[in-house]
C-alpha positions as CSV (number, residue, x, y, z in Angstrom):
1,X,0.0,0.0,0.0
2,X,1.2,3.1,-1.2
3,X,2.3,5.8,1.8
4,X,0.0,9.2,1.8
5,X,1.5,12.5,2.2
6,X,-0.6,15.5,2.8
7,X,1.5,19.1,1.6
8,X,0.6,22.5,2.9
9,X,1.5,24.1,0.2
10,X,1.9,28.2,0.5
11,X,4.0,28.8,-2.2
12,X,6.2,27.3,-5.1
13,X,8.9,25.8,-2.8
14,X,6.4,23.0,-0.9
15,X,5.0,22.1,-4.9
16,X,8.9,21.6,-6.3
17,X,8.9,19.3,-3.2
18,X,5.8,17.5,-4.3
19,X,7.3,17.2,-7.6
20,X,10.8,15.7,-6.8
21,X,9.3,13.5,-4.2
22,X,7.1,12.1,-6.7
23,X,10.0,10.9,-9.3
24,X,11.8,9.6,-6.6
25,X,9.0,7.5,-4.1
26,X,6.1,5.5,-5.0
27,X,3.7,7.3,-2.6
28,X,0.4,9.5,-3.0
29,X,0.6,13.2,-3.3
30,X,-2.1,15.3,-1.5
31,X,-2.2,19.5,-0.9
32,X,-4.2,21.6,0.8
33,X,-3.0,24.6,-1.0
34,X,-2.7,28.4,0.4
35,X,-2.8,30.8,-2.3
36,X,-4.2,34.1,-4.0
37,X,-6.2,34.2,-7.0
38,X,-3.4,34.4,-9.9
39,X,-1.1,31.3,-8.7
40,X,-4.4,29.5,-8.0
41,X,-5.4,28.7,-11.8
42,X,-2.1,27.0,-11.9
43,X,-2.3,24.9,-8.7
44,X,-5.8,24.2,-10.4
45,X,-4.5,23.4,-13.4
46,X,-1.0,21.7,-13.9
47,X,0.2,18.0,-15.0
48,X,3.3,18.3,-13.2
49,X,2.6,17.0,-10.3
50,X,0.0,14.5,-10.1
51,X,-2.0,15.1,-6.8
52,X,-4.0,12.4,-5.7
53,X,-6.8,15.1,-4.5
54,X,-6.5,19.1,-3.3
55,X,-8.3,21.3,-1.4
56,X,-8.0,25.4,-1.8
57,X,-8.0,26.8,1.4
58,X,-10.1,30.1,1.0
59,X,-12.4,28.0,-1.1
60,X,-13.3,26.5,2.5
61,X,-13.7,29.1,4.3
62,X,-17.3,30.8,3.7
63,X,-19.0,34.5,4.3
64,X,-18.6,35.1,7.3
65,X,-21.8,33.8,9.4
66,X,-22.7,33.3,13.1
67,X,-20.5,30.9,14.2
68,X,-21.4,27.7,15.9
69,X,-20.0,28.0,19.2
70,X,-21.0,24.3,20.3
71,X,-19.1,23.0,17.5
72,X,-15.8,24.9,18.4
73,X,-15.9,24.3,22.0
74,X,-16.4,20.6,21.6
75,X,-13.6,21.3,18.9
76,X,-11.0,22.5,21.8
77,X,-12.3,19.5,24.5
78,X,-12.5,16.8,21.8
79,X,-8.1,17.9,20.8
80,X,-7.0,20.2,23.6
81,X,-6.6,23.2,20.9
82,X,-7.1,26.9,22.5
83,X,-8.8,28.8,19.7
84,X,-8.7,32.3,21.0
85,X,-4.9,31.6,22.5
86,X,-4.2,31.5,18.6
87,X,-6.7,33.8,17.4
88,X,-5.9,37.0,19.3
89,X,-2.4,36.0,18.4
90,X,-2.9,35.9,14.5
91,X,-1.3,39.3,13.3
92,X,-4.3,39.4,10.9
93,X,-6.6,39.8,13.7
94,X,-5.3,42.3,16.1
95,X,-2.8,44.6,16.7
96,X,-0.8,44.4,13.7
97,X,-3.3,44.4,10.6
98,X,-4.4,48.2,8.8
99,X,-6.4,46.9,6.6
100,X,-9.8,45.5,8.6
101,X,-10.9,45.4,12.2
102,X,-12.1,41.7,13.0
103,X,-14.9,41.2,15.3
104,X,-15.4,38.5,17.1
105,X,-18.0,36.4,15.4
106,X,-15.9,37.0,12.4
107,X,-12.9,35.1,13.7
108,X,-14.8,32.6,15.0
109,X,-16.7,32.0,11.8
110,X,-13.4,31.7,10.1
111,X,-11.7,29.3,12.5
112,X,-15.1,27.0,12.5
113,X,-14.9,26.5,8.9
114,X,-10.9,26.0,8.9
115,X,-11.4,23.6,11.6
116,X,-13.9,21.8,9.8
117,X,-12.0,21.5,6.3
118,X,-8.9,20.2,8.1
119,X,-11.1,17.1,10.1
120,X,-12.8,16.6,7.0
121,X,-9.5,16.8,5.2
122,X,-7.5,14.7,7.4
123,X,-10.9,11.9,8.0
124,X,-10.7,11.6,4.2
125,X,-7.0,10.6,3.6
126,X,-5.5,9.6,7.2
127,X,-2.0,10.9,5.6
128,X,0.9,8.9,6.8
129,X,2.6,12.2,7.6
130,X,2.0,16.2,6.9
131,X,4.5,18.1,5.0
132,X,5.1,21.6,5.9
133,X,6.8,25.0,6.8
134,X,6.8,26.1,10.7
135,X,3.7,27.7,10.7
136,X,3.8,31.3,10.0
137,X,-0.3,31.8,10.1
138,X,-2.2,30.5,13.1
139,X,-4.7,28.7,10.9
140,X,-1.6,26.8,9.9
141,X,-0.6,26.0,13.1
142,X,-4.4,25.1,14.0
143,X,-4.3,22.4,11.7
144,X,-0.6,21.7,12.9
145,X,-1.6,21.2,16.4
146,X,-4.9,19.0,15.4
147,X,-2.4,16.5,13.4
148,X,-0.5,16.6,16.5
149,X,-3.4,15.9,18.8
150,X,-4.6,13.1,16.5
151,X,-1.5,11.1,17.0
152,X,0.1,11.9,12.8
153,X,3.2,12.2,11.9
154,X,4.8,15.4,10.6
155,X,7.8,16.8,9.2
156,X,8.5,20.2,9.6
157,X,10.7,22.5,7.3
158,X,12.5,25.0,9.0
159,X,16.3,27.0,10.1
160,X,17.4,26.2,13.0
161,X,19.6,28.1,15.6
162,X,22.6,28.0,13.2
163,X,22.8,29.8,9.4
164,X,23.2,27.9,6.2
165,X,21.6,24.9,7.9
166,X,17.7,23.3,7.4
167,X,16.0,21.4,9.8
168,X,13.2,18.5,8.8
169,X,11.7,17.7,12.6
170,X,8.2,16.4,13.9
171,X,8.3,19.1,16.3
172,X,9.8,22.6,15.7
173,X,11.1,22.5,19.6
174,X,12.4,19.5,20.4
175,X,15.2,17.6,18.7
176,X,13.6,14.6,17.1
177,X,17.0,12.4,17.6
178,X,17.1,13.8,21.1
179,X,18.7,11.3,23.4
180,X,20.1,10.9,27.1
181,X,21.9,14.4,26.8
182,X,24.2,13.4,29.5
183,X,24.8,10.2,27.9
184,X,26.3,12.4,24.7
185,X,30.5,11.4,24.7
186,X,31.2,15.1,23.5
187,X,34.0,15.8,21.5
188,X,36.3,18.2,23.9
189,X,34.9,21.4,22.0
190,X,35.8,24.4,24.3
191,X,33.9,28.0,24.3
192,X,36.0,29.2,21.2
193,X,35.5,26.3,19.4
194,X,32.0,27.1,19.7
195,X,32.3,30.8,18.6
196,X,34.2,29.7,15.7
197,X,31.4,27.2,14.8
198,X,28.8,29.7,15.4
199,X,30.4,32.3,13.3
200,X,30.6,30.1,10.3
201,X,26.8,29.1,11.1
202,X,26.1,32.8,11.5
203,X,22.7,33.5,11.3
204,X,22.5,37.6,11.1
205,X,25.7,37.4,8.2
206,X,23.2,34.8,6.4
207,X,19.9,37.2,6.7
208,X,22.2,40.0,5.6
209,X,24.0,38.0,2.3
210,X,20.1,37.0,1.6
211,X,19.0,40.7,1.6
212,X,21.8,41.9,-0.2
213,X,21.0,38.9,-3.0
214,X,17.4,40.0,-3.2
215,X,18.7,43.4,-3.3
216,X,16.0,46.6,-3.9
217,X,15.2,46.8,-7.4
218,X,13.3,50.1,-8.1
219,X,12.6,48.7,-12.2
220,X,11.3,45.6,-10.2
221,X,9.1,47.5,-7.7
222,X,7.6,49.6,-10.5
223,X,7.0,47.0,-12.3
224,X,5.3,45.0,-9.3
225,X,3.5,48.6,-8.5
226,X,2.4,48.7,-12.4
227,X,0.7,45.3,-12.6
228,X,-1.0,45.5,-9.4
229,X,-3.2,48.8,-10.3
230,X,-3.7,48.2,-13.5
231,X,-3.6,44.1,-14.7
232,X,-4.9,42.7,-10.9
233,X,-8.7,42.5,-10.3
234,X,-7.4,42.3,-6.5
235,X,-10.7,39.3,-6.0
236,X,-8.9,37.8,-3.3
237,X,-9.5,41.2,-0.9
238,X,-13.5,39.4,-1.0
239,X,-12.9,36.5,-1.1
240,X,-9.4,35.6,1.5
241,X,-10.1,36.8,4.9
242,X,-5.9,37.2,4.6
243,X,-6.8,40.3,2.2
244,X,-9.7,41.9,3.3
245,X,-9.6,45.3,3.1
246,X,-7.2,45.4,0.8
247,X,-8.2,47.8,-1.6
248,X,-5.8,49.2,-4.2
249,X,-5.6,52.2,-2.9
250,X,-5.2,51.3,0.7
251,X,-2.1,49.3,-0.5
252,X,-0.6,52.1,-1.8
253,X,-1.6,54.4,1.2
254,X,0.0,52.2,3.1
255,X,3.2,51.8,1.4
256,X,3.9,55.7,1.2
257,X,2.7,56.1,4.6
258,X,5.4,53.4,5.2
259,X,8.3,55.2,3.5
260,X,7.5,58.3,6.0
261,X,7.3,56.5,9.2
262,X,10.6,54.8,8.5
263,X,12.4,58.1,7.7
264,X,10.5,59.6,10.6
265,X,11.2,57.1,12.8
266,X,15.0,56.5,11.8
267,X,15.4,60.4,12.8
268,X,14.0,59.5,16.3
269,X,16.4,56.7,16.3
270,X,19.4,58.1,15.6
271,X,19.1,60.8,18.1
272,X,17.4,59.3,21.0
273,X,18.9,55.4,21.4
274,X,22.3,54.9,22.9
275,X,25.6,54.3,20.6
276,X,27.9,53.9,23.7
277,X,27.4,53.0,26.9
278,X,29.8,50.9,29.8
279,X,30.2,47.8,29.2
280,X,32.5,47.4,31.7
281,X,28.7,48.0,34.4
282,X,26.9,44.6,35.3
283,X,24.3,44.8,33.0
284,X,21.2,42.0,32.1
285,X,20.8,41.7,28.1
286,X,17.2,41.6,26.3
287,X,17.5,41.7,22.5
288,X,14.1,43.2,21.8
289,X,12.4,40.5,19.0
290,X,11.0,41.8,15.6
291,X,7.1,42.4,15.5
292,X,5.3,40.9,14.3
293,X,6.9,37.3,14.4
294,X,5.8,34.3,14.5
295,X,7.9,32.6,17.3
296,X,6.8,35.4,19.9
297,X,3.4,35.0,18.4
298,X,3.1,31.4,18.3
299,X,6.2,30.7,20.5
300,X,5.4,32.4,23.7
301,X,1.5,33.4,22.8
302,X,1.6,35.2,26.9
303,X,4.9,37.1,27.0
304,X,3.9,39.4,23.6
305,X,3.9,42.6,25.4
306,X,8.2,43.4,25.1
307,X,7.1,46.9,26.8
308,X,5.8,44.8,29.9
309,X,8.6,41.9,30.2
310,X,11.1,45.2,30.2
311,X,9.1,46.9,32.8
312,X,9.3,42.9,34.7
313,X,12.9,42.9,34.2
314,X,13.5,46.1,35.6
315,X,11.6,45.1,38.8
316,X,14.1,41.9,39.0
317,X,17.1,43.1,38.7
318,X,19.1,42.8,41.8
319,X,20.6,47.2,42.5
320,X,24.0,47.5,41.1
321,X,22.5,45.7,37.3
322,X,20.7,47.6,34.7
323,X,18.9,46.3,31.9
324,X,20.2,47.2,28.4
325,X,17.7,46.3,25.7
326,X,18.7,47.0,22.1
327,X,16.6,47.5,18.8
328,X,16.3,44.5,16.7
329,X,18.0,45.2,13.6
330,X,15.0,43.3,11.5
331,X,12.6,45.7,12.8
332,X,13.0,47.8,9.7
333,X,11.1,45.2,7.5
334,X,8.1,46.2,9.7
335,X,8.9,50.3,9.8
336,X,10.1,50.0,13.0
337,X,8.1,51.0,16.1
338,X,6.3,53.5,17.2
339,X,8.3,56.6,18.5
340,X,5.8,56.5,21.3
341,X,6.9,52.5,22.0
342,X,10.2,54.1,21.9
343,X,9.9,57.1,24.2
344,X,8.3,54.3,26.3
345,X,10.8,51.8,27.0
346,X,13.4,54.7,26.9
347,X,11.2,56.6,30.2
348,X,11.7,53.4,32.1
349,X,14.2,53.3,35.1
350,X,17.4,51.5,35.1
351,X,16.8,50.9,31.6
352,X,19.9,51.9,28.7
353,X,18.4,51.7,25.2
354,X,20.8,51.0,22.5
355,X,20.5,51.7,19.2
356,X,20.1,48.7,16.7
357,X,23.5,48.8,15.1
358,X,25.3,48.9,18.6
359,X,27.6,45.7,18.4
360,X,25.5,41.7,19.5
361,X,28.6,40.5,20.3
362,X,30.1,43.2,22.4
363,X,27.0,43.0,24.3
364,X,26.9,39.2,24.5
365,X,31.0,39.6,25.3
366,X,30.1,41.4,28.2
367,X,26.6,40.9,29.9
368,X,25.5,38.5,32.9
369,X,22.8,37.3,31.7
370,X,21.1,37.5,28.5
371,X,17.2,37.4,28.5
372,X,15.1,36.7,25.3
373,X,11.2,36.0,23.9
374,X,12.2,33.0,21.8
375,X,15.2,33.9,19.2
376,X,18.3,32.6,19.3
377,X,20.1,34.7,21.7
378,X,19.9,32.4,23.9
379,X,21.9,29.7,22.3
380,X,24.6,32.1,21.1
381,X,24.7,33.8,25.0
382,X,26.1,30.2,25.8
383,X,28.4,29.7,23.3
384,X,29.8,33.2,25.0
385,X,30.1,31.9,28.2
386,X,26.6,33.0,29.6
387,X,23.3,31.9,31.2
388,X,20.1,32.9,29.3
389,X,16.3,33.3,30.0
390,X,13.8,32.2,27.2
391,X,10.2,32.7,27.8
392,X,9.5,30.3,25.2
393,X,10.6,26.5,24.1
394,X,13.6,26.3,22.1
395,X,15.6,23.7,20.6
396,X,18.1,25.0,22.7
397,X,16.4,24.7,25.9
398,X,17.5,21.6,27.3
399,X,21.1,23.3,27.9
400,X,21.5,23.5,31.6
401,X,22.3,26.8,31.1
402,X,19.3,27.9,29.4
403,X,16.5,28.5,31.5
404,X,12.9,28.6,30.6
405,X,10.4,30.9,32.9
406,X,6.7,30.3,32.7
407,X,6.0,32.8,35.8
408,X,7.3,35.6,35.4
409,X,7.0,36.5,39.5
410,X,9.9,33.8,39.5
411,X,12.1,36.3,37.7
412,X,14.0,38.3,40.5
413,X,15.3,35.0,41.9
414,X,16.2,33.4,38.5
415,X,18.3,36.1,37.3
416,X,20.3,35.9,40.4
417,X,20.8,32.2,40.4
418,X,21.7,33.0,36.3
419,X,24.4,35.8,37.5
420,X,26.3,32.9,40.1
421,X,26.0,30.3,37.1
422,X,28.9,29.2,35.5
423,X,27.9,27.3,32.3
424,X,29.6,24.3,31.5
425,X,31.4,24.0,27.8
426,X,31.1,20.3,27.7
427,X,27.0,20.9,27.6
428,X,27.8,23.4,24.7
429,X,29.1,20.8,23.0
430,X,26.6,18.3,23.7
431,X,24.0,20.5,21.9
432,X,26.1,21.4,18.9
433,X,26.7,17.5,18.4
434,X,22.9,17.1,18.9
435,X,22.2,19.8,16.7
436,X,24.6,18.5,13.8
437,X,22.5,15.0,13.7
438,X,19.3,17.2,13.6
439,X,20.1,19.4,10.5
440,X,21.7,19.1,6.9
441,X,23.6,21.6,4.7
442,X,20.9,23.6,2.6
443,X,20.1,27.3,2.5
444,X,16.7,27.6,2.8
445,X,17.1,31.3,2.5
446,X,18.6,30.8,-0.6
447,X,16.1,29.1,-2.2
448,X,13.6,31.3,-1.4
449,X,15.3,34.0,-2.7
450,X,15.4,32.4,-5.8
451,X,11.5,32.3,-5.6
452,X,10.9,35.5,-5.2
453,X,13.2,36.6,-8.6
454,X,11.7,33.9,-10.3
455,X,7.9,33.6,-9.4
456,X,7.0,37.4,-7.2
457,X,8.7,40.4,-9.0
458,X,11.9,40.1,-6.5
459,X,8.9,39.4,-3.6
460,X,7.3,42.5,-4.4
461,X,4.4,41.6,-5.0
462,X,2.5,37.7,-4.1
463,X,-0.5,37.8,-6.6
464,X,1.2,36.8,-9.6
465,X,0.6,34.4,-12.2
466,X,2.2,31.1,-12.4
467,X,2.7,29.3,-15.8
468,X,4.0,25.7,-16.4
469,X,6.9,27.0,-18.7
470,X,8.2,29.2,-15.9
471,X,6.9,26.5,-13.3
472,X,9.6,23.9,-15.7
473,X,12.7,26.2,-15.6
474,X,13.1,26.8,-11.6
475,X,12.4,23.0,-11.5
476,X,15.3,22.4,-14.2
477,X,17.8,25.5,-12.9
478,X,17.5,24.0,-9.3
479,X,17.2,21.1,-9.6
480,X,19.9,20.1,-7.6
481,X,18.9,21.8,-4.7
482,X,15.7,20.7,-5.1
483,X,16.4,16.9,-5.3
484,X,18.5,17.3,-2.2
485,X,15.9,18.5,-0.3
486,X,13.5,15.7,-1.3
487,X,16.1,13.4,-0.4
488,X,16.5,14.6,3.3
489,X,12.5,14.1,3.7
490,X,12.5,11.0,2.4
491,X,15.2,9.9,5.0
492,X,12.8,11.3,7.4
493,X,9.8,9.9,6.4
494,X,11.9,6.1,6.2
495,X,13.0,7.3,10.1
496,X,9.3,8.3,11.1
497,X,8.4,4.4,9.7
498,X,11.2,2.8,12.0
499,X,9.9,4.6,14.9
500,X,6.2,3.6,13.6
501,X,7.1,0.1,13.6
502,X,8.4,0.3,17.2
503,X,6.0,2.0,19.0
504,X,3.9,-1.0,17.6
C-alpha cells in the first residue's frame, strides 16, 4: 500500500517538493494549497505533479456567518486546541493588521470552517505524515496542532539556531533524535570552538547575504507597482479573509505612509537610542524581537507585550545591574516602532536603550545574563560563556544553562541564580553535536530568494501568475537543490516508519 502524504503548500517551494518526491517515491501526493487568485489557476490546473486530491484553502472558508460556538468548543475538549490563545495571536486579527478590524464572530466564523475543512481533510485521507513549513499563520498551526493531537506524523521544514543549515523535525522545539543528553561522549569542544562554529553558522551574516542577494530593485518595484493597479482584479480582498480590506488604494496608502514612518522614525532613532554605553557596568541583556513574528506569536503566545517583560525585568534586577535592551535590527522590514513604543521603554528606570546597530557581540561579550522572547540569543549567550532566560521553548532549551520561565513572579530570583551560574562547555558541546544530527547543509534562504526573482517580481508583490513553462525552468535550474531537499524528507519519512514500527 502506497504511503500518503498530505502538503501545505503556501508557495512554489512545498510544490517543487511535491514534484521531486514524486519521481523519486512510490507514494500518494495530496495539498491543501494556500494561495491568491493568480497562482491559483495554476495549482488548479497543472500536469506536473499528479495530486491524488487538493483542497484550496479560501475555497473553504465561507462568508462570514454566526458561528457555531458548540461545535468549536467541543472542537478544543475533543483535541486540547485553545482557539482564541491563537486567534488573538494571529497578526491578521489584532494589533498588527491596517487593513480590517475583526470582530469576534468574524474570527470565530473563520476558524469554524478551517477547523472543519482540516477534520474533514485529514478523515478523508489519514495521511501517513504532513508536509510543511513552521507555521507562520495560526490557521496553519491550527491544523498543525490537530495533526499533532490526533496522534500523525509530521515533518516540519525550517532554520534552526545556526545559518546555512535546514532542519526536517516532527516538532519545531524539540530535537527529534534527542537522546540521554548526559549520555552524549562530547567531542572536547571548548567555548572558542564554539564561537568559531557559530560564526561560520552565523545567522544575522546569512539574513544579511540574503538581503543583499534579493537586493531593492526600483525597475522591479515599479513594475510590481504597475501590474498591481492596472492588470490585478485584486478578487482575493472578498474572497481571503488574509486580504480583506485590501483595496488598491489602501495598498498604496500604506506603502507611502510606510516610507514616512521609516524616515521619521530612523530620525527619532538616531538621536534618542544609545551608541555607547559601559560595558564594563553589570548589566542583564534583552535583544528586543521583531514584531510581528511568529515565534513570539506562536512561540510564547503570553509574553507578547516586550514593553511589559522590560518593565518585569526592571523590577528583577538585583541594585548595582541595569537592563540594556537593544533594537532589533530586522525591525525595519516592519517600519520600526512606534516613537511612542520608543519614548516608552526609553522613560523606564534602570533601563539603557541602545541603538540597533550597537555591536550583538560586544553585548553578548560582556553581559551576565542574557534574556530573550524566543530567538536565538539564547543559544549564542552560551556559546559566550553566559546563562540565558527564554520565555518560550527552544531547541536549545535543554542546555543546563538555558533557562525557561513560565511565571514571570519567578524572575528576580532566577536572574540571580543565572548571575552565580557558571555554564559548563562540555553541555555546549553536547547541543552542537545534537544539533549536527538534527540538520543538513541547505540554505533555505537561498532558495527562497530564488523564488521570489523567479515567481513574485523580486517578492514585491504575491498575486502573480504562475505558468507551467516558468513552473519547468526553476524545476530544471534548481534542480539540484531541489532533489536534495527531497532526499533529506525521504530519510525522514523512512525514520518516522522505523519509529512507527516500534511503537507497535
Amino acid at each position: 500500500m502506497k504511503d500518503k502524504l498530505l502538503l501545505w503548500i503556501e508557495g512554489p517551494l512545498h510544490f517543487c517538493l511535491a514534484y521531486y518526491l514524486q519521481k523519486m517515491y512510490d507514494c500518494e501526493i495530496y495539498a491543501i494549497i494556500d494561495v491568491t487568485s493568480k497562482p491559483k489557476k495554476f495549482y488548479a490546473n497543472q500536469d506536473l505533479v499528479k495530486f491524488k486530491k487538493i483542497w484550496f484553502f479560501h475555497d473553504h472558508i465561507n462568508k462570514i456567518h454566526t458561528p457555531d460556538v458548540g461545535y468549536l468548543s467541543s472542537f478544543e475538549k475533543k483535541y486540547d486546541i485553545n482557539i482564541w490563545k491563537l486567534a488573538v495571536n494571529e497578526r491578521l486579527f489584532y494589533n498588527f493588521y491596517n487593513f480590517h478590524k475583526f470582530s469576534s464572530d468574524e474570527i470565530l466564523s473563520i476558524d469554524e470552517d478551517a477547523c472543519k475543512l482540516f477534520e474533514n481533510v485529514l478523515n478523508e485521507v489519514q495521511p501517513d505524515c504532513l508536509l510543511t513549513y513552521t507555521p507562520n499563520f495560526h490557521h496553519l498551526e491550527l491544523f498543525y496542532q490537530l495533526v499533532k493531537a490526533k496522534g500523525l506524523k509530521k515533518l516540519i521544514l525550517s532554520n534552526p539556531v545556526v545559518g546555512y543549515k535546514s532542519r526536517i523535525s516532527e516538532d519545531r522545539e524539540i530535537l527529534d533524535s534527542i537522546e540521554n543528553f548526559n549520555a552524549i561522549e562530547n567531542s572536547n569542544r571548548g567555548f572558542k570552538d564554539a564561537r568559531d562554529y557559530r560564526d561560520k553558522h552565523d545567522v544575522a551574516k546569512q539574513i544579511k547575504i540574503s538581503l543583499e542577494n534579493e537586493g531593492y530593485s526600483k525597475s522591479k518595484l515599479i513594475k510590481a507597482m504597475f501590474e498591481f493597479i492596472f492588470f490585478s482584479d485584486n478578487n482575493h480582498e472578498k474572497t481571503h479573509y488574509t486580504y480583506f480590506g485590501r483595496t488598491k488604494l489602501a495598498v498604496l496608502t500604506d506603502y507611502l505612509t510606510k516610507i514616512i514612518k521609516i524616515k521619521v522614525r530612523e530620525r527619532f532613532m538616531q538621536k534618542n537610542l544609545l551608541r555607547d554605553v559601559d560595558l564594563k557596568k553589570p548589566f542583564v541583556y534583552f535583544p528586543l524581537g521583531a514584531e510581528p513574528e511568529s515565534n513570539i506569536l506562536l512561540g510564547a503566545p503570553f509574553f507578547t507585550n516586550q514593553i511589559e517583560i522590560v518593565r518585569c525585568l526592571v523590577k528583577s534586577l538585583p541594585v548595582g545591574y541595569e537592563l540594556y535592551v537593544k533594537e532589533n535590527p530586522g525591525q525595519v522590514d516592519r517600519e520600526w516602532r512606534s516613537i511612542s513604543e520608543y519614548k516608552e521603554i526609553a522613560d523606564i528606570p534602570n533601563v539603557k536603550f541602545l541603538h540597533s546597530s550597537f555591536s550583538n557581540k560586544k553585548l553578548l561579550e560582556n553581559s551576565s545574563v542574557v534574556v530573550t522572547l524566543a530567538g536565538s540569543s539564547g543559544f549564542e549567550a552560551t556559546c559566550y560563556e553566559k546563562p540565558s532566560i527564554v520565555f518560550s521553548d527552544a531547541i536549545y532549551t535543554l542546555l543546563p544553562s538555558v533557562h525557561r520561565i513560565k511565571e514571570i513572579e519567578k524572575l528576580p530570583e532566577l536572574i540571580r541564580t543565572c548571575i552565580s551560574e557558571k555554564v559548563d562547555p562540555a553541555d555546549l558541546d553536547k547541543f552542537l553535536i545534537l544539533l549536527e544530527r538534527n540538520t543538513f547543509d541547505f540554505d533555505l534562504r537561498e532558495i527562497n530568494t530564488k523564488i521570489k526573482k523567479h515567481f513574485l517580481h523580486g517578492g514585491y508583490l504575491v498575486d502573480t501568475e504562475i505558468t507551467e513553462s516558468q513552473m519547468k525552468e526553476f524545476l530544471e535550474n534548481n534542480k539540484s537543490m531541489l532533489e536534495k531537499l527531497s532526499l533529506e524528507h525521504m530519510k525522514k519519512i523512512n525514520e518516522l516508519k522505523v519509529v512507527k514500527t516500534n511503537e507497535k
